[in-house]
C-alpha positions in Angstrom: 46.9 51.3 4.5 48.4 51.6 0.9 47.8 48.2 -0.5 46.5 44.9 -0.1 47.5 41.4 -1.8 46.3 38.1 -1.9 47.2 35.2 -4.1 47.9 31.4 -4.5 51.4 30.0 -4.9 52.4 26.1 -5.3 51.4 23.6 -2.2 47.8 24.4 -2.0 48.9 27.6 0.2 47.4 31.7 -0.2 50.1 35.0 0.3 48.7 37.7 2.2 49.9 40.9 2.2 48.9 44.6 3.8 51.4 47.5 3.2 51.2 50.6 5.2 53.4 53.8 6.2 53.3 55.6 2.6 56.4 57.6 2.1 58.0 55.5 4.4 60.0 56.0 6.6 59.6 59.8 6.7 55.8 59.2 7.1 56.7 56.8 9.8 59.8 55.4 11.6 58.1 51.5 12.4 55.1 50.3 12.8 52.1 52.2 15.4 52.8 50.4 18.9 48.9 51.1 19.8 47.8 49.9 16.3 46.3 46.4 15.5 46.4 45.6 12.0 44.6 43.3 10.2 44.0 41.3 7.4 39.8 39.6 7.1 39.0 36.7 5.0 35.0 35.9 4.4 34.9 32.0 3.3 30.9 32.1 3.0 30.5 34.9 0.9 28.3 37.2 3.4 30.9 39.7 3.6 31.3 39.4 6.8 35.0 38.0 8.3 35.4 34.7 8.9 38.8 34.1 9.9 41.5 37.2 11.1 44.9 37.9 10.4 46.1 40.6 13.2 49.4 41.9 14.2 50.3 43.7 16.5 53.3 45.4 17.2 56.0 46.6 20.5 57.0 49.9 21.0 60.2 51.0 18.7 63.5 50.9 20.6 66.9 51.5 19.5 65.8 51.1 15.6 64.0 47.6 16.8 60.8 46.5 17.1 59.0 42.9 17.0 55.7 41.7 16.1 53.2 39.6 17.3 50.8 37.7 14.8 47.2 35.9 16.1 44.5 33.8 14.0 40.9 34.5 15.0 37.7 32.4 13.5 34.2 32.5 14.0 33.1 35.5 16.5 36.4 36.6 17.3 37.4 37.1 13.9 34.4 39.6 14.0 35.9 41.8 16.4 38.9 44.5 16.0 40.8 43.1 18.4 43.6 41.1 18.0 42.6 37.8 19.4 42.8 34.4 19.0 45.5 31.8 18.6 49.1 33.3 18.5 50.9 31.9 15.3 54.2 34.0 16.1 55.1 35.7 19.0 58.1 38.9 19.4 59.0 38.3 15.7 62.0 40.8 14.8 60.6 43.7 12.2 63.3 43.7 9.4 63.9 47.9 8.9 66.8 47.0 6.4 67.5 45.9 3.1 67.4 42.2 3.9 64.5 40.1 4.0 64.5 37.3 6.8 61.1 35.5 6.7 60.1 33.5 9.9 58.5 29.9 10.2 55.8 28.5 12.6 54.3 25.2 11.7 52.7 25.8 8.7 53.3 29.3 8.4 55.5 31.7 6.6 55.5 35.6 8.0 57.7 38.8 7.3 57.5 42.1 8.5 59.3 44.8 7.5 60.6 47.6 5.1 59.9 47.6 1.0 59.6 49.2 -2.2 56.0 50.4 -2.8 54.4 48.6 -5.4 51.7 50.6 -6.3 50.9 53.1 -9.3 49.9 56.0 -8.3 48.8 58.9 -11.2 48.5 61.5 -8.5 48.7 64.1 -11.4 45.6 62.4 -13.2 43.5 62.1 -10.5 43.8 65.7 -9.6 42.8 66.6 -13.6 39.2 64.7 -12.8 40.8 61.1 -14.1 42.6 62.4 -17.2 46.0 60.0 -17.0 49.1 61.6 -17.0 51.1 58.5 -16.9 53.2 59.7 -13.6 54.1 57.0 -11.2 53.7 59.1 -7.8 54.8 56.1 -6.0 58.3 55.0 -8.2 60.7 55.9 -5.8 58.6 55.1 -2.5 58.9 52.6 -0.1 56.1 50.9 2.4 56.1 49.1 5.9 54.5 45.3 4.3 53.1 42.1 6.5 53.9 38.9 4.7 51.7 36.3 5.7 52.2 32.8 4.0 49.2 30.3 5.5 47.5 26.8 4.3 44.5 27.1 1.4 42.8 24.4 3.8 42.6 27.5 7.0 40.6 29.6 4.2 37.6 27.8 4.1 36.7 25.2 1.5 34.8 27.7 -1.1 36.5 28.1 -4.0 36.7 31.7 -3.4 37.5 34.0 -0.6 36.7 37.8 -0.1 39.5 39.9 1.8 40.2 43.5 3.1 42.2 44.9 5.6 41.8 47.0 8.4 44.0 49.0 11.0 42.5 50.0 14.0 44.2 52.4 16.9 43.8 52.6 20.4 43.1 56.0 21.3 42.3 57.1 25.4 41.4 53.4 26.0 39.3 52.8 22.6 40.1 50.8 19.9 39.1 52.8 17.1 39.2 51.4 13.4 41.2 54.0 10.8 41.6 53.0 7.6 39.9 49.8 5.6 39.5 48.6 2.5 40.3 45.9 -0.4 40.7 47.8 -3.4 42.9 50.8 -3.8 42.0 54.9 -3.2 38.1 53.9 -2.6 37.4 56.1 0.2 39.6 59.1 -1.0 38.5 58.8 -4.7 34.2 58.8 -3.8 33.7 59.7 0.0 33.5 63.3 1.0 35.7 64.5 4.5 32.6 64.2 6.8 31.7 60.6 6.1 35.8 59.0 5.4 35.5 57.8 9.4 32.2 56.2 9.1 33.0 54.6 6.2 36.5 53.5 7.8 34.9 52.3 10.8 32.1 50.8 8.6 32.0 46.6 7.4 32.0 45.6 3.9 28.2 44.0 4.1 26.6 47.2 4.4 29.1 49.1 1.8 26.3 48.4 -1.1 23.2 49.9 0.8 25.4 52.7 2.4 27.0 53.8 -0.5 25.8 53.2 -4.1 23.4 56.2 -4.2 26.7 58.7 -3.5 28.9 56.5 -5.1 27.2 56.7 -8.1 26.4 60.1 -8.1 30.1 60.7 -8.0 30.5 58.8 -11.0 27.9 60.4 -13.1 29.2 63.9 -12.1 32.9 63.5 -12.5 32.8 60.4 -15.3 29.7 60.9 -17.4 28.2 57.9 -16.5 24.2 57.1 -16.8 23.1 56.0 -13.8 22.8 52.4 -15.0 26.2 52.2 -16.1 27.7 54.1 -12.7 26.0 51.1 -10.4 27.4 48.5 -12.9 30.7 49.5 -12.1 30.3 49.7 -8.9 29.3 46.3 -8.6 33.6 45.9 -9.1 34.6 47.8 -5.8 31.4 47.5 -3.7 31.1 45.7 -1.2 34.2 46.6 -0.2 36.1 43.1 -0.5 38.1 41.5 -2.6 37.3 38.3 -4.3 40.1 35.9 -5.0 39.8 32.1 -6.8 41.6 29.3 -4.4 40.9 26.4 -6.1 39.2 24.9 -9.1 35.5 24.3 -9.1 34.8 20.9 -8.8 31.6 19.4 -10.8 28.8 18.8 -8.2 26.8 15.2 -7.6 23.6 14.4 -9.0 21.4 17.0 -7.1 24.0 18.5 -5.1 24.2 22.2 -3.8 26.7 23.6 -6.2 26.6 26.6 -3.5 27.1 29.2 -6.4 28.1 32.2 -6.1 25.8 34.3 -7.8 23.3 37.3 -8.3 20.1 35.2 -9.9 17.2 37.6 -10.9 13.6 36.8 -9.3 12.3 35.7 -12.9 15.0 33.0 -12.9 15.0 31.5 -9.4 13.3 28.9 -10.2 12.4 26.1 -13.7 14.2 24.7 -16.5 17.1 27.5 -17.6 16.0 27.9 -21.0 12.4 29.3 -19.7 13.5 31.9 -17.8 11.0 35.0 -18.3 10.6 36.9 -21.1 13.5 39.3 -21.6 15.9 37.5 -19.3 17.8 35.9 -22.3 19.1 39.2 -23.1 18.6 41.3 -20.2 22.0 42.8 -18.4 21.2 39.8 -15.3 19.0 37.1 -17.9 20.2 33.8 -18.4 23.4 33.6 -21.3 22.9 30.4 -23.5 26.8 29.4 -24.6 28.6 26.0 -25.8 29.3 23.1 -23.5 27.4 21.5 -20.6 27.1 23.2 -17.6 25.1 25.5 -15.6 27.5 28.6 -14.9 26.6 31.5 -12.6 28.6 35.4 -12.6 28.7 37.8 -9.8 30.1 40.9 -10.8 31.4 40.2 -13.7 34.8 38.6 -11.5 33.6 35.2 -10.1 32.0 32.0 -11.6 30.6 28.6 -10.3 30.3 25.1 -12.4 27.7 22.5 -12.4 27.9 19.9 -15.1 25.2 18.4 -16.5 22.1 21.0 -15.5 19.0 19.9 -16.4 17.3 22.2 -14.1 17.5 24.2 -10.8 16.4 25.9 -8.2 17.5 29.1 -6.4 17.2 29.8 -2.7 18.4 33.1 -1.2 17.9 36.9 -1.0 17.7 38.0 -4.6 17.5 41.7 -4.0 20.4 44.0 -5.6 23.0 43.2 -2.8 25.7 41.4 -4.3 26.4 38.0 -2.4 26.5 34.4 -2.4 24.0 32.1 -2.9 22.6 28.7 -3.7 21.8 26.9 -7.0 19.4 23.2 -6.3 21.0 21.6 -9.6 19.4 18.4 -10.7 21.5 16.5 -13.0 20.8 13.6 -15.5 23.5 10.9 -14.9 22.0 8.7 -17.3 22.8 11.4 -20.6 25.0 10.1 -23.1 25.9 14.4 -23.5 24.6 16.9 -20.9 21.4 17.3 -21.7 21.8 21.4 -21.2 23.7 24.2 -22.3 25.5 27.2 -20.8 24.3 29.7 -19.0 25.6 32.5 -17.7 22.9 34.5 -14.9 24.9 37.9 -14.9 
């Protein structure tokens, strides 16, 4: 894997994209024949896949080669294999210059060969992070698997998580390889010994596998205080990538706004403006801010609305794994102005 994408464009609909083969094609000549890649969307913020994006490719013949795509939900989805419903079937891989999408119902797909987007300071990384300003990757190409699908298969949260994965078949075992969501992860902080585990690994146990050496890497080769290394590993761990789908509607009079949201034990529960002492301006307290709503921030990338908070309750597992949980909001309907302010629970 070299780089995964995911984002909106107009009719509602989500892009997602996996590039692989670096240095293509003299890393590679066409895609693995044994391989099953694969892209995993969480829609309930557990980290775990929910719906599965796999493809799966023939053997390479005479410069050809096609591609087979499937959709799997629920426990399939779960599994490395490809499985599920086949969206396209024998699809011709486009090794040229052109690029001939196919169409299935409601889906757009294209395999094939492409410039590699992605900047790569190989220089700066070797000088322990000092940028050079070197794009490695300028004159590189990829193998990339377009996948155009509907917002409404992704869930109706208006965020998903997503990472790939490529797995290989090796004497009879499928075998995952490579994972990830954001770039260089594993070669940047894991050691040689532990890259397979880690590849083989799932994103909801990425925070209690790997913040201790994660952040020990970061305090030896960045300077960071030990505070400051976890916070920004709260960015790349667990090992998924958030992206926004749709706009956050404001909830009913004591609906479940279904946040997502780190809340710290002294807020879970009472009137927002009497959360403990300290929370107001502690690095996870309660922000007061203009306007009237009750707004929640996990990792500093995603946020929730509820209009109109007079008070909540919190129900989940508020320990120092990052996830997704629920806000009670009750409202007051019968306010001439929301009768509370801002908050941010960070």
């Amino acid at each position: 894997m070299t780089d995964l994408f995911a984002f909106t464009v107009p009719g509602d609909r989500t892009v997602l994209i996996l590039n692989v083969n670096p240095v293509a094609p003299i890393g590679g000549q066409a895609f693995h024949p044994d391989a099953v890649y694969r892209v995993n969307v969480d829609t309930d913020g557990d980290h775990r896949s929910d719906v599965a994006y796999s493809f799966v490719f023939s053997p390479p013949e005479d410069g050809r080669q096609s591609v087979t795509v499937l959709r799997a939900t629920g426990e399939q989805a779960r599994s490395h294999e490809a499985l599920g419903q086949e969206l396209f079937i024998d699809v011709p891989v486009n090794f040229g210059a052109e690029t001939t999408a196919a169409h299935s119902g409601p889906y757009t797909f294209y395999a094939g060969f492409r410039s590699d987007p992605f900047f790569a300071d190989l220089d700066g990384i070797v000088a322990k992070f000092q940028w050079t300003g070197v794009d490695w990757g300028a004159d590189k190409n990829v193998f990339a698997i377009v996948l155009e699908v509907p917002n409404a298969e992704l869930g109706t949260h208006p965020e998903i998580g997503v990472w790939g994965r490529v797995s290989l078949r090796q004497n009879g075992q499928l075998t995952s390889v490579d994972r990830g969501a954001h770039p260089s992860l594993t070669a940047y902080f894991n050691a040689e010994e532990v890259k397979d585990a880690y590849n083989a690994g799932e994103p909801a146990d990425d925070w209690a596998t790997y913040r201790e050496p994660w952040s020990a890497v970061l305090q030896h080769f960045g300077d960071y205080d030990p505070q400051a290394a976890e916070q920004a590993l709260r960015t790349v761990l667990p090992g998924v990538g958030p992206r926004r789908l749709r706009a956050v509607p404001p909830p009913e009079p004591g609906e479940d706004c279904g946040c997502r949201t780190r809340l710290p034990p002294s807020v879970t529960q009472g009137r927002p403006d009497q959360a403990a002492p300290g929370a107001a301006t502690g690095p996870r307290g309660a922000r007061r801010g203009p306007g009237g709503c009750l707004r929640f921030k996990d990792g500093g990338t995603s946020w929730s609305r509820c209009h109109m908070a007079t008070a909540f309750t919190a129900s989940g597992d508020f320990s120092r794994t990052p996830g997704r949980y629920s806000a009670k909001v009750t409202t007051s309907p019968t306010a001439a102005r929301p009768a509370a302010h801002q908050y941010a629970v960070e």
